[in-house]
N, C-alpha and C positions, 0 to 999 in steps of 0.2 A: 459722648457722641462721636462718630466716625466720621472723618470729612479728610478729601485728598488723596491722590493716587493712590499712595502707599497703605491709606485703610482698604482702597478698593483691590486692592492686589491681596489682602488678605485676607477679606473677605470672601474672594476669587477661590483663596486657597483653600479654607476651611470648607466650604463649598465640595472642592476638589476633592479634598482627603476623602470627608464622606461620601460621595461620590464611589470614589474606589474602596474603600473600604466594603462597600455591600457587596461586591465582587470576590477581593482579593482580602485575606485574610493576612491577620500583622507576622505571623511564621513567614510567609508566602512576600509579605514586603521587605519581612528583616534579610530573608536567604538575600532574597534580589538586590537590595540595600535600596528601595525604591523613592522617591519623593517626588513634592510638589512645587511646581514654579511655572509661577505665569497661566494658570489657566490646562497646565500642561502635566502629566506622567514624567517625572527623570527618569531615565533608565541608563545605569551604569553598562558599557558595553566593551566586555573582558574579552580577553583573548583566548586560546585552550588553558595556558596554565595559570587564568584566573586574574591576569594582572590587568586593571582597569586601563583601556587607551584613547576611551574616547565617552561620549553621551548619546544617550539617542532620547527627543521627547516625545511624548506621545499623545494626541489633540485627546479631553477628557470630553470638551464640548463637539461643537462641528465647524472648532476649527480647521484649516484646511493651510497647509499639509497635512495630513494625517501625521504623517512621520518626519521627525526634522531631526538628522547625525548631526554629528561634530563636521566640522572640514577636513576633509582629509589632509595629514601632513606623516612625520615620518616612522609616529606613532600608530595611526589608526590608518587603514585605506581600507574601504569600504569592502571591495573583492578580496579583500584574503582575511576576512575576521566571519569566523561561524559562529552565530549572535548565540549563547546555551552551549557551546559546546563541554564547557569547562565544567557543566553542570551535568550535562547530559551523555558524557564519554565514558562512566562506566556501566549505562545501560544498554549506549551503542554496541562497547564492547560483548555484554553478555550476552546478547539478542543476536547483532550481527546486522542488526536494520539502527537505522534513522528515519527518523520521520519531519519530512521538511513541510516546514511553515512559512508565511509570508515576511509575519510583524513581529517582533519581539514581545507585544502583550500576547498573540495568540501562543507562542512558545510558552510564557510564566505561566496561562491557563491550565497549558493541558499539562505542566508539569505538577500543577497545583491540585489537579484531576487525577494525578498516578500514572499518564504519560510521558515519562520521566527519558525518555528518547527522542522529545521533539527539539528541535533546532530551528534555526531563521538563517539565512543568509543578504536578510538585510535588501532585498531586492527582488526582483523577477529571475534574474539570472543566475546562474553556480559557474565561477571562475576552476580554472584549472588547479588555482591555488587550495581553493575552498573543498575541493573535491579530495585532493592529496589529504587536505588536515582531517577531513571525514573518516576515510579509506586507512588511516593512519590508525584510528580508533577502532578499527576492528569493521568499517560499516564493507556491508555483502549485497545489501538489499534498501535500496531506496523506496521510502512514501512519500509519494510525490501528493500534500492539501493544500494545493493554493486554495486562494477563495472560491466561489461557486459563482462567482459575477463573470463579467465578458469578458472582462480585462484580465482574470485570473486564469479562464480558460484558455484564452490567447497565449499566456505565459505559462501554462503547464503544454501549452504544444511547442512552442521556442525551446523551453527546457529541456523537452523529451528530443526533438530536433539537436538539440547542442550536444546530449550527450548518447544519442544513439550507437556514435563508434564505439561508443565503451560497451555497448548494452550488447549489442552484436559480437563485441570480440569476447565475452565472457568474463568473468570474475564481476562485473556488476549487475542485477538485474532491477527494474523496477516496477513498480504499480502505481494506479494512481486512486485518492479516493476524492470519491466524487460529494463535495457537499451540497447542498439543493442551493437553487439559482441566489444568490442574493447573499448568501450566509457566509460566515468563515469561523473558526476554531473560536476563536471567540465569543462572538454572538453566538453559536449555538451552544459554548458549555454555558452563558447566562440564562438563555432561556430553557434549556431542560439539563440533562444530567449526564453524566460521562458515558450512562450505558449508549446514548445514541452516535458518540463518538467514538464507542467500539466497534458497533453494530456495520457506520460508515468504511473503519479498517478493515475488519474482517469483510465486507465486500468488495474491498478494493478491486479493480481488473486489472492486468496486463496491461504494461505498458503499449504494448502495439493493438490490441482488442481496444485502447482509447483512440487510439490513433483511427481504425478501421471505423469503430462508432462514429465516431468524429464527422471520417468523413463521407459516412454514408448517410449521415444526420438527415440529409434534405429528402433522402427517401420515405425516411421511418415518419417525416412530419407532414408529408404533404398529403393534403386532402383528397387529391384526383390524381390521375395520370400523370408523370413528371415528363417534363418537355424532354424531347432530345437531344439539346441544349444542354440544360441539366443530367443528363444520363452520357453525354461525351466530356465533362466535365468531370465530374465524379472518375471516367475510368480514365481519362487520363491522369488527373491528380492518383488514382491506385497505381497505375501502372507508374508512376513516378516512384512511388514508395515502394514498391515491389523492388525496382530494380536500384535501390539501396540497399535490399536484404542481400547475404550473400548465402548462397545456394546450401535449402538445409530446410528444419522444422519450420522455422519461423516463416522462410520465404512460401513454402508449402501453404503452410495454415492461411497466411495472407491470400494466395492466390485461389484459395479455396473460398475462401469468403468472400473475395470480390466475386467470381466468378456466379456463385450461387447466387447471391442478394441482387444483379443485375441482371441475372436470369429469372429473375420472378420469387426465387427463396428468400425472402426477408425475412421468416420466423426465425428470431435468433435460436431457440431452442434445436430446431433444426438444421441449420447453417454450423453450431457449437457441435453437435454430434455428428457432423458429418466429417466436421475440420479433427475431431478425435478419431474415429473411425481410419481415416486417411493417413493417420500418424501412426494407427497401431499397425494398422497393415503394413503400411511402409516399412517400419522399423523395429518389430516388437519381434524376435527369431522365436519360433517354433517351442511350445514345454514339451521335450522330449520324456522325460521320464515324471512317475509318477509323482516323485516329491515335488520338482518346479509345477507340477499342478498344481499342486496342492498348495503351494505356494503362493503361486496365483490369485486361487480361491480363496485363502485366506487373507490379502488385501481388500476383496469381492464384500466380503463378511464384514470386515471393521468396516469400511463405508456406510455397508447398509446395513447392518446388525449392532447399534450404540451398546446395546449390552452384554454384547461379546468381547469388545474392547481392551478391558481388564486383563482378559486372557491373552487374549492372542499377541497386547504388546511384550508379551512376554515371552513367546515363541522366539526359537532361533533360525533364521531365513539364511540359505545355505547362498542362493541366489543374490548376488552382489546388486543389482536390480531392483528385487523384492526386497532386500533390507533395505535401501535407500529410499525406496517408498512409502515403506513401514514407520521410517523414520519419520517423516516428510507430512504422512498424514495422521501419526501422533500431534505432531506440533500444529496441526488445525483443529485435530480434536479438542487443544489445549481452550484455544482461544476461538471456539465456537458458540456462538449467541444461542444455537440450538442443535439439537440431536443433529441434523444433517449435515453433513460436509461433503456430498457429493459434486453441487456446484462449485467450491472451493476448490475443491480438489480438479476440476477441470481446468479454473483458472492458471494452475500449476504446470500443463502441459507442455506451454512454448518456453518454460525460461528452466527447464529441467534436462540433465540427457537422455538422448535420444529413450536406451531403452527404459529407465526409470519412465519416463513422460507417458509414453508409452504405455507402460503397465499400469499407470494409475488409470489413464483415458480407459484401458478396457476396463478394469474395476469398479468404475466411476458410474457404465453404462453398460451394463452385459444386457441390457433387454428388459422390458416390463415384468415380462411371465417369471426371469429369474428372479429379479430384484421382489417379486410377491413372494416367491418360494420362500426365499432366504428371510423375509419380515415376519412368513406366518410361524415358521419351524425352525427358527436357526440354531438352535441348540443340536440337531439333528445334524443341520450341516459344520457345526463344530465339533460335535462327537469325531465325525468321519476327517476332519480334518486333524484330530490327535492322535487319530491312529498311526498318519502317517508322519504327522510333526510332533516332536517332543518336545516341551514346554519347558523353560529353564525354571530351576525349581529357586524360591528366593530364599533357600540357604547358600546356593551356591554361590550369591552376590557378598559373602559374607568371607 
């Protein structure tokens, strides 16, 4: 018979284990080196090259912290330890992204899921330190999943606020994905399956298209006519944010979307292809001869033609522009939930150069009537595109 704290703490425990156990599977505990104490998740919390400096536990019931570190001393300090990374630096490196998380269990999840690039930073915020040890690893491209609650929302707009200099001065860009209200990386890989935490990356938007949602939120939800109140509000807080941008795509697109959605355009479909539209004109120089047409067209074509794909990533794009596109919207083709990657590929516009951006936005959107042509006959329009483009043959990769 069991009687006295010490049965009740392990009672607590065995509890515990099974508990995690229908979650976390014993490979997934052994990597992590995971255990039970108090009611609580151990989690060993290493540094990049792996050398344990601290604990972090994690509530199994609803207990409250959720999350309890070690104390900081002159081993561990909270801001400059990236919770994963020692696990997750060689997929940061190959990728070129990171994918930041809240908690340390959402990180062992999704690396247990075959997201083997997510990371924690142990907090709502990314130190300077933290960012360097990222960056260090190869990372290009930030995923910004906090949780889907207010409080996460709150702190994916701090974050994107803290490191906007960076996002603006170039060599970092981010996105954010959005998880439904309530939910975080975790909770949602127990309750369904990794496909709907791809489905969520692969939607990701623009770091600044969250910012602009964000703060145009009060329009998209109100029932009736917004006071005036609320519409001097709104453009004030845009034109705050505007004139943080400095003079370029990004500031354009922004000043396109406020201006629209406060004039009455709040179709985002419409506002999205206006803010393309505006960028191609601006920026996309003239296809003087017949091949940079063709060129062209043949980004036009993989968009909107999936089974031409094969081919055409095979073409040689003479156009430094059109090969970087080519490139750009191979790697969506890779990791798309379905045939289309048009909206994707619009997503790509503000954090690409000018004329790359550019070329995909017209790509992306050449017009209803083309986009039918190309879907009913595109073999037609890929014939005439080999005449003028010559396909690299795959002996020559040899």
């Amino acid at each position: 018979m069991r009687c006295g704290l010490t049965d009740e703490i392990e009672i607590g425990q065995e509890r515990g284990s099974a508990l995690v156990q229908s979650f976390l599977s014993s490979d997934t505990a052994r990597r992590w080196q995971l255990g039970i104490a108090g009611g609580r998740l151990t989690i060993p919390l290493n540094d990049a090259s792996g050398q344990t400096v601290g604990f972090c536990g994690r509530a199994i019931g609803i207990q409250e912290p959720k999350y309890r570190n070690s104390t900081g001393d002159l081993l561990f300090q909270r801001n400059g330890l990236v919770f994963g990374l020692d696990q997750a630096s060689e997929a940061i490196r190959k990728q070129g992204t990171a994918l930041l998380v809240e908690g340390p269990l959402d990180v062992i999840q999704l690396h247990q899921a075959g997201f083997t690039n997510a990371v924690a930073c142990l907090g709502t915020s990314v130190s300077e330190m933290q960012l360097q040890l990222l960056r260090r690893q190869g990372m290009k491209h930030l995923l910004i999943a906090l949780d889907g609650d207010d409080a996460g929302q709150a702190a994916t707009e701090r974050l994107i606020e803290q490191l906007q200099p960076h996002l603006v001065a170039g060599g970092l860009s981010a996105s954010v994905v959005q998880f439904p209200e309530g939910e975080d990386a975790d909770g949602l890989l127990r309750a369904q399956e990794a496909t709907a935490v791809e489905c969520l990356i692969a939607s990701a938007g623009h770091w600044l298209e969250w910012r602009l949602d964000r703060l145009l939120a009060p329009l998209a939800t109100s029932t009736g006519e917004p006071s005036l109140k609320t519409l001097q509000a709104i453009e004030q807080a845009g034109q705050a944010l505007v004139e943080q941008l400095p003079d370029g795509v990004l500031r354009r697109s922004a000043e396109q979307r406020l201006n629209g959605t406060l004039q009455g355009q709040s179709d985002q479909t419409t506002a999205t292809r206006a803010k393309s539209q505006s960028i191609a004109a601006a920026i996309e120089p003239c296809a003087a001869t017949a091949r940079q047409r063709a060129e062209h067209r043949a980004l036009r074509l993989f968009i909107h033609a999936p089974e031409c794909r094969d081919l055409l990533g095979c073409l040689s794009l003479q156009d430094p522009a059109c090969r970087l596109a080519l490139e750009w919207l191979s790697s969506l083709a890779l990791v798309a939930v379905d045939a289309s990657i048009a909206g994707m590929a619009l997503q790509l516009v503000g954090e690409l150069p000018g004329t790359v951006g550019a070329a995909i936005a017209q790509a992306a959107e050449p017009g209803p009537d083309v986009i039918g042509v190309l879907q009913r006959d595109p073999q037609a329009e890929l014939q005439a595109l080999l005449e003028v483009l010559e396909p690299i043959s795959p002996l020559e990769h040899h």
